[in-house]
N, C-alpha and C positions, 0 to 999 in steps of 0.2 A: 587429397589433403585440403583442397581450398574449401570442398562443401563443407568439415571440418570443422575450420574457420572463420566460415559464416557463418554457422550454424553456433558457435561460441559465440561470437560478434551479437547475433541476433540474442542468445540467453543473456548475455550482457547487459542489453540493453533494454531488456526485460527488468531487470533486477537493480536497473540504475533506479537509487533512493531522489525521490521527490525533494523539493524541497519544503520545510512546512511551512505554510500557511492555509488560509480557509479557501480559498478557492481550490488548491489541491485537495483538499479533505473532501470537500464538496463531488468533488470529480471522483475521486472513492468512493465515495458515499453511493454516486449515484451509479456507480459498476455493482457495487455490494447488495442494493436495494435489488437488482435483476437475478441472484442467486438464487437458487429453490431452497424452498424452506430447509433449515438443518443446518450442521455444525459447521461449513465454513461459512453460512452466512452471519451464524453469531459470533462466532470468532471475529470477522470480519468488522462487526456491529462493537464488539468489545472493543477491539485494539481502534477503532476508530473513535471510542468515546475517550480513550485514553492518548489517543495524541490530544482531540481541543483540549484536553486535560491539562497535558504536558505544554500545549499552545498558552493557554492563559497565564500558566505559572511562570512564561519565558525559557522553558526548558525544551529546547529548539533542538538538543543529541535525540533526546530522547523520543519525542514529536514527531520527528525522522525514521527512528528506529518504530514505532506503532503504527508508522502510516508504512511502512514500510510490509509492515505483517499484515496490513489489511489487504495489501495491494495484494500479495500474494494468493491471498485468499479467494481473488478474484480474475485469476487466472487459469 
């Protein structure tokens, strides 16, 4: 039960949302950029142009929620 628990613990903590600003982006960006060519590096490249996106407009849910998808994509 506990490897379980840590092993949740640790997906958690995987999927804990960044918070947004450009130095997180940045830090994406540069996981993204080691991806082998194909769809989750564009993905990754998409949802990354769409937080600075959501960054300049001051849409900070949403910035989260984008950087959020890239991050994944880099996993």
């Amino acid at each position: 039960m506990a490897l379980v628990m840590l092993g949740s613990t640790a997906q958690a903590q995987q999927l804990q949302v960044r918070d947004c600003n450009e130095q997180n982006i940045a830090f994406v960006a540069e996981g993204a950029a080691k991806l082998p060519d194909g769809k989750q590096k564009t993905t990754a490249a998409d949802e990354l142009t769409a937080a600075r996106e959501a960054l300049a407009k001051g849409d900070v849910e949403a910035c989260k929620a984008h950087l959020q998808k890239a991050t994944l994509q880099t996993k």
